[in-house]
C-alpha positions as CSV (number, residue, x, y, z in Angstrom):
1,X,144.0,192.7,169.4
2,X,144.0,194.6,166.4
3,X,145.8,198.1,166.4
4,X,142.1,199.9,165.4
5,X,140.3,198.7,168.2
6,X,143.3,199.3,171.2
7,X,143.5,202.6,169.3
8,X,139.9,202.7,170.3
9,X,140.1,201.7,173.6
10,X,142.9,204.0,174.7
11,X,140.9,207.1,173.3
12,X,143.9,207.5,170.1
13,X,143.9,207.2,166.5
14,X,145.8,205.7,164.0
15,X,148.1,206.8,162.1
16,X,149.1,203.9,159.5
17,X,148.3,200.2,159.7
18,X,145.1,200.1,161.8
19,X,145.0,196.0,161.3
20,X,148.1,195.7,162.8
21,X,147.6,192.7,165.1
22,X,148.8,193.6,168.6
23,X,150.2,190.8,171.1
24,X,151.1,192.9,173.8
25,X,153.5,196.0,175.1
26,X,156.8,196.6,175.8
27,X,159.7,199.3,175.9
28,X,160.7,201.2,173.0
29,X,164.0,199.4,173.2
30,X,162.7,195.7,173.7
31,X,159.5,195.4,171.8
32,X,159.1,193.8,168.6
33,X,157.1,194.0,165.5
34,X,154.0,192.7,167.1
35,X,154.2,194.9,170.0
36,X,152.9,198.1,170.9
37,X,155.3,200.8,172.5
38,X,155.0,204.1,173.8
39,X,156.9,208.1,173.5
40,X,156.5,209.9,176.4
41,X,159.6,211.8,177.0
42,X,161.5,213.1,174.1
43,X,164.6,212.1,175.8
44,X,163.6,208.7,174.3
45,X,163.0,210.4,170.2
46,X,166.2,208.9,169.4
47,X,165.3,204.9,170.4
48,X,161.5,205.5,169.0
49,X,163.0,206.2,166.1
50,X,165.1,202.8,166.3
51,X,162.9,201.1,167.6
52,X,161.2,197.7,166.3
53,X,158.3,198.2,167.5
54,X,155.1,197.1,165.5
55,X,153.7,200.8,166.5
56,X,154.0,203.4,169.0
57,X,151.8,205.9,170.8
58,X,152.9,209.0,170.4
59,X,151.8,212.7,170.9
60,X,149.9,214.9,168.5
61,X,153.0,216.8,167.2
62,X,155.1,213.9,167.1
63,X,156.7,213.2,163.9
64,X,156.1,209.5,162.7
65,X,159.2,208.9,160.8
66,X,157.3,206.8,158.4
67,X,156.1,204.2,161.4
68,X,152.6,203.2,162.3
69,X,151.8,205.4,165.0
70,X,148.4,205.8,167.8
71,X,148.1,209.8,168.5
72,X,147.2,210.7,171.7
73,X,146.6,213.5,174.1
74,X,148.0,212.2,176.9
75,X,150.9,208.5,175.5
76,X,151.8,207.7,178.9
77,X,147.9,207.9,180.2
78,X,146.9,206.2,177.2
79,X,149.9,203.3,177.6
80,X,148.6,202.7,181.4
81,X,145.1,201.9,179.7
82,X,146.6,199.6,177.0
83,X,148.3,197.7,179.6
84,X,145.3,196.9,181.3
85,X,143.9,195.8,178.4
86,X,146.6,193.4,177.6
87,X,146.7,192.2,181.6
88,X,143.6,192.2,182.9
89,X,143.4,191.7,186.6
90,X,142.2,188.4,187.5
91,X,139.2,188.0,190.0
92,X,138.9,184.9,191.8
93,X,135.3,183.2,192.4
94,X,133.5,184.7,195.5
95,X,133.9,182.5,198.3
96,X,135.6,181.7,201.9
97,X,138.5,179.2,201.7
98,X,137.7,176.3,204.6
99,X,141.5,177.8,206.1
100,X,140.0,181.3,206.7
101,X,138.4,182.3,209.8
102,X,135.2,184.6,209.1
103,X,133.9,185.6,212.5
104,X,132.2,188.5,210.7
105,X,130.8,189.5,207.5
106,X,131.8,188.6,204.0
107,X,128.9,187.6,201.7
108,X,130.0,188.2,197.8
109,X,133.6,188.0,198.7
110,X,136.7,185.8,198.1
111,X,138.5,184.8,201.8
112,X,141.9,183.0,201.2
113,X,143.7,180.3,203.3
114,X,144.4,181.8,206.5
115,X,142.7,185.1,206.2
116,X,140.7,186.4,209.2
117,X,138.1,188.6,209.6
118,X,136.7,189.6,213.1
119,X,133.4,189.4,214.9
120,X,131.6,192.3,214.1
121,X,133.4,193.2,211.1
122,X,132.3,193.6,207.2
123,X,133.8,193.0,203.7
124,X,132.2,194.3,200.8
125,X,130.8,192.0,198.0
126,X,133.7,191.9,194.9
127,X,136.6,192.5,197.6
128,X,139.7,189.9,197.8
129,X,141.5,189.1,201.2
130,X,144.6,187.0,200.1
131,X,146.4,184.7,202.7
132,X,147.6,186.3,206.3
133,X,145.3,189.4,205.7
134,X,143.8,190.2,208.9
135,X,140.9,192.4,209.6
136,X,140.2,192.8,213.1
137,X,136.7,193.0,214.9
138,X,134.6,195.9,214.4
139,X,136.6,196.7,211.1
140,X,135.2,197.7,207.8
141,X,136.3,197.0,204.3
142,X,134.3,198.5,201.3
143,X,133.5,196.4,197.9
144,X,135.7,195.8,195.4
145,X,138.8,195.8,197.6
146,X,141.9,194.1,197.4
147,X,144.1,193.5,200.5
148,X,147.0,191.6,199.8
149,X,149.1,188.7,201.6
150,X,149.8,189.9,205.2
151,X,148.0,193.4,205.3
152,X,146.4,194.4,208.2
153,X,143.2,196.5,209.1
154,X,143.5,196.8,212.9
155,X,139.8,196.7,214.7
156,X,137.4,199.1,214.4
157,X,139.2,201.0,211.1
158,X,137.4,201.5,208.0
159,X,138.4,200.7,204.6
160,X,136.5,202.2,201.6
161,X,135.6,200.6,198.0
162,X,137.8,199.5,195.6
163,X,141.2,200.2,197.6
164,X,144.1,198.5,197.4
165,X,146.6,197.3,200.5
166,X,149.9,196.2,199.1
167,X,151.5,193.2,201.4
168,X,152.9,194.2,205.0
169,X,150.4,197.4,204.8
170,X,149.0,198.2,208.1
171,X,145.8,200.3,209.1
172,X,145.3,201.5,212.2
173,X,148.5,200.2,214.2
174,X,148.6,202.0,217.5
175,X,149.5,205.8,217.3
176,X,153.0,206.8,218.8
177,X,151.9,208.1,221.9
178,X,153.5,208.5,225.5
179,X,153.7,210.8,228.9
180,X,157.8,210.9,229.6
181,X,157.6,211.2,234.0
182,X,160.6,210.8,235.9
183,X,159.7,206.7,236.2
184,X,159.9,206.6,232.5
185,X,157.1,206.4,229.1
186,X,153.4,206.5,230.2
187,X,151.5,205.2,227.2
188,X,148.5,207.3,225.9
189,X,146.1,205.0,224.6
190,X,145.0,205.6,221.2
191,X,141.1,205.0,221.3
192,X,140.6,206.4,217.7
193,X,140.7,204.8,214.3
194,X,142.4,205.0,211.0
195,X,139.9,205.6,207.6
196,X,140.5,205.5,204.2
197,X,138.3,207.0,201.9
198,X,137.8,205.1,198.1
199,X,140.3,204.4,195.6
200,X,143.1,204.5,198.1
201,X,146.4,202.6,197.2
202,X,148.9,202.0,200.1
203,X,152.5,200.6,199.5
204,X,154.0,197.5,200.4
205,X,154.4,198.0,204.6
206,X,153.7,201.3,205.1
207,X,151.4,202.3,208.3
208,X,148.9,204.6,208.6
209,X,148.3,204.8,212.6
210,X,145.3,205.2,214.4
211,X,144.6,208.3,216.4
212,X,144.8,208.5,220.2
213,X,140.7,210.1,219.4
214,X,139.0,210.8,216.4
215,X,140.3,209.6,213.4
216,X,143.1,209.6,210.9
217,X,142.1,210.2,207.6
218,X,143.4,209.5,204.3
219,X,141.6,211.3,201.1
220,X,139.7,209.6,198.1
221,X,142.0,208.4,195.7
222,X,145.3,209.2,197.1
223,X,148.5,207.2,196.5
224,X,151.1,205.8,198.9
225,X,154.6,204.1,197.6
226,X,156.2,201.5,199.6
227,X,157.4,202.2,203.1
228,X,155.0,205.3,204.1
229,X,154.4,206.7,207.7
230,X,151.1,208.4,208.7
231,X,151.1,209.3,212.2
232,X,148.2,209.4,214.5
233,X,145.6,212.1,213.5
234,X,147.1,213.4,210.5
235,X,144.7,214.1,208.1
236,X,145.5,213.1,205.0
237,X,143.9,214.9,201.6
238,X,142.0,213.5,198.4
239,X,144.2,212.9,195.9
240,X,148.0,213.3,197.2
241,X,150.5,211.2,196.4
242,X,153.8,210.3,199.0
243,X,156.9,208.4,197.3
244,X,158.6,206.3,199.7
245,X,160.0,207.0,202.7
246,X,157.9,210.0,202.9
247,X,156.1,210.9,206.5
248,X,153.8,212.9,208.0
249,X,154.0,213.5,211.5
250,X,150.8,213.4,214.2
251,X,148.2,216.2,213.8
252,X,149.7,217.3,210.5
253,X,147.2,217.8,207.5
254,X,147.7,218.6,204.1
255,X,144.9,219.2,201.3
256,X,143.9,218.5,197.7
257,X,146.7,216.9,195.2
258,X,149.7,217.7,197.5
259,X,152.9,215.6,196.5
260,X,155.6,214.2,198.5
261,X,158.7,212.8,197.1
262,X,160.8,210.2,198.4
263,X,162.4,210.9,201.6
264,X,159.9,213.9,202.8
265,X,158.4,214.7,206.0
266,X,156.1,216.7,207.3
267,X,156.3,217.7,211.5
268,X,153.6,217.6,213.4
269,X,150.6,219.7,213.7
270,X,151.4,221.9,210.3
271,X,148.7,222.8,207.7
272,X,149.9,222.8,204.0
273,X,147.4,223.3,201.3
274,X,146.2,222.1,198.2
275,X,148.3,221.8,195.3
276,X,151.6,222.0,197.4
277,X,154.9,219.8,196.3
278,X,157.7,218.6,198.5
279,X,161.0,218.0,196.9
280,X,163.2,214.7,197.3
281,X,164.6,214.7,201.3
282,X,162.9,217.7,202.6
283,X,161.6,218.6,206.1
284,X,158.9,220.8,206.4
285,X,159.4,222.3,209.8
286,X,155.7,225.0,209.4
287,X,152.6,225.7,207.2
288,X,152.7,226.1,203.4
289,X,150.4,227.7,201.5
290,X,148.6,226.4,198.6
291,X,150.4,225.7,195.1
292,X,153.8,226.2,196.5
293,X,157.1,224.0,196.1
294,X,159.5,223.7,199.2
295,X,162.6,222.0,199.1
296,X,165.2,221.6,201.4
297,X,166.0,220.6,205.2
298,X,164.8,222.7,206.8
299,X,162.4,223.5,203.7
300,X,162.1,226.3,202.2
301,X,160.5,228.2,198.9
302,X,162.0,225.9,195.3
303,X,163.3,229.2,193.7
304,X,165.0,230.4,196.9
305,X,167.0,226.9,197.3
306,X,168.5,226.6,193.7
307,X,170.1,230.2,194.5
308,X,170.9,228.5,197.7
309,X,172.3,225.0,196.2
310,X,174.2,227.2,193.0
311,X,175.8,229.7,195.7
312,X,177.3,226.4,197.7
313,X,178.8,224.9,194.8
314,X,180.8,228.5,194.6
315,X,181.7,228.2,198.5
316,X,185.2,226.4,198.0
317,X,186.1,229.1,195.8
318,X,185.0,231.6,197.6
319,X,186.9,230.8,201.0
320,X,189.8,230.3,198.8
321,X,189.6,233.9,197.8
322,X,189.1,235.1,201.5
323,X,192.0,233.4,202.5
324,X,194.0,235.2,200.0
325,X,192.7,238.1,200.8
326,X,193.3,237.7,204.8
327,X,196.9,236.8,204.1
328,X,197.3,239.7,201.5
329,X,195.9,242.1,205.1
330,X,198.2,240.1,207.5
331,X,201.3,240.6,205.2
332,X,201.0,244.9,205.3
């Protein structure tokens, strides 16, 4: 493509050769001079300005050392977009393979080898099931889907439009449930399902478990990373994302844009509102309000654990001192 008309596409504008002809993207430090490349991080100034690359997209106040740039608002928004436009996703032909088992309903969609789909369930027209997907009886998958090889949308659960199950994902998998009695675990069914709302992505096998009753709920457009845990009845908000690793325990529900980083977890039956972040290997142990950061295990309020995380550092000092000072006392 010609630099003008990804310009174009990626809502920038060019600042030099607009006929540049464009064969694809890369990293500041690999591309070449018929590559596009991007500045996001002014840790990286000093390779954009080495850099090969045919052009970059860069920021409005980024100088353009005398290289064909694309100013944007937002380079790394703008470099997700270009990428798309360079590796367009391709859709197979609607269709069920003769290896895949449709018991249910799939009219407009494409059925791999060895996919199943239950009696009584649906697949929206547009959505892909690739090999070993299974969606059980009574289940629902939106349009526009994809579910990759070996996810799993246990019966009865409900999948919205264009979301996305990474391979090993599971939906709906039996909630963790059990009576301890002196003659050991009684199991508490879990009657309920597990429902994703649109847009949804969910990591390569992570589990979002259906609820003993009722239903678990994951937000519109929220984001799960690879290796996730969503325990029964947790209800999930629009728009959060969880890194991997991250958990949420049964009950637990969290609201609009909340973010979890890798290693987090939320315990059971907690409310934590919108906007909230988690640091890296955290344990929320009660509530948060909205727009706070907690960090920590247990967690607690950002601010209060760097003072906490800069005092340790001093600690080895410090009982070195009262030592000193103990042995000064025992000596008189």
């Amino acid at each position: 493509m010609r630099l003008g008309e990804v310009a174009a596409a990626v809502g920038g504008v060019v600042e030099g050769d607009a006929g540049l002809e464009v064969r694809g993207l890369a990293g500041l430090e690999e591309a070449g001079p018929d590559q596009l490349s991007f500045l996001a991080n002014r840790r990286y100034a000093t390779l954009f300005r080495k850099s090969r690359a045919g052009a970059v997209l860069v920021s409005s106040s980024e100088p353009a050392h005398g290289r064909t740039v694309v100013r944007c608002v937002d380079p790394y928004l703008a470099f997700a977009k270009a990428l798309s436009l360079f590796n367009p996703a391709p859709r197979p032909s609607a269709g069920i393979h003769p290896l895949a088992v449709v018991e249910g309903e799939a009219t407009g969609a494409t059925v791999m080898a060895f996919a199943y789909v239950g009696a009584g369930a649906s697949v929206g027209a547009g959505s892909v099931l690739q090999p070993h997907v299974y969606v059980g009886p009574g289940a629902s998958v939106g349009r526009d889907c994809l579910l990759m090889a070996g996810s799993v949308v246990m019966d009865g659960c409900v999948v919205g439009d264009r979301v996305m199950l990474n391979p090993g994902a599971v939906i709906g998998g039996e909630g963790f449930g059990f009576v301890p009695t002196k003659a050991g675990l009684v199991k508490i069914l879990q009657t309920g399902r597990a429902v994703l709302g649109d847009d949804v992505e969910i990591g390569a096998n992570s589990c979002v478990d259906r609820a003993a009753m009722g239903d678990t709920t994951v937000g519109t457009g929220s984001k799960f990373d690879n290796l996730v845990q969503i325990g029964h009845g947790a209800e999930i908000g629009a728009h959060n994302v969880l890194v991997a690793y991250s958990a949420v325990a049964g009950s637990t529900r969290t609201g609009t844009g909340v973010t979890m980083a890798a290693r987090t977890l939320l315990l059971g039956h907690l409310d934590v509102g919108d906007g909230v972040t988690v640091g890296a290997n955290s344990m929320v142990t009660g509530d948060v309000p909205a727009g706070e950061k907690r960090t920590g295990s247990p967690a607690m309020e950002h601010r209060e654990w760097l003072r906490f995380a800069a005092a340790s550092r001093e600690l080895p000092e410090l009982l070195k001192r009262v030592a000193a000072i103990e042995k000064k006392l025992e000596d008189k």
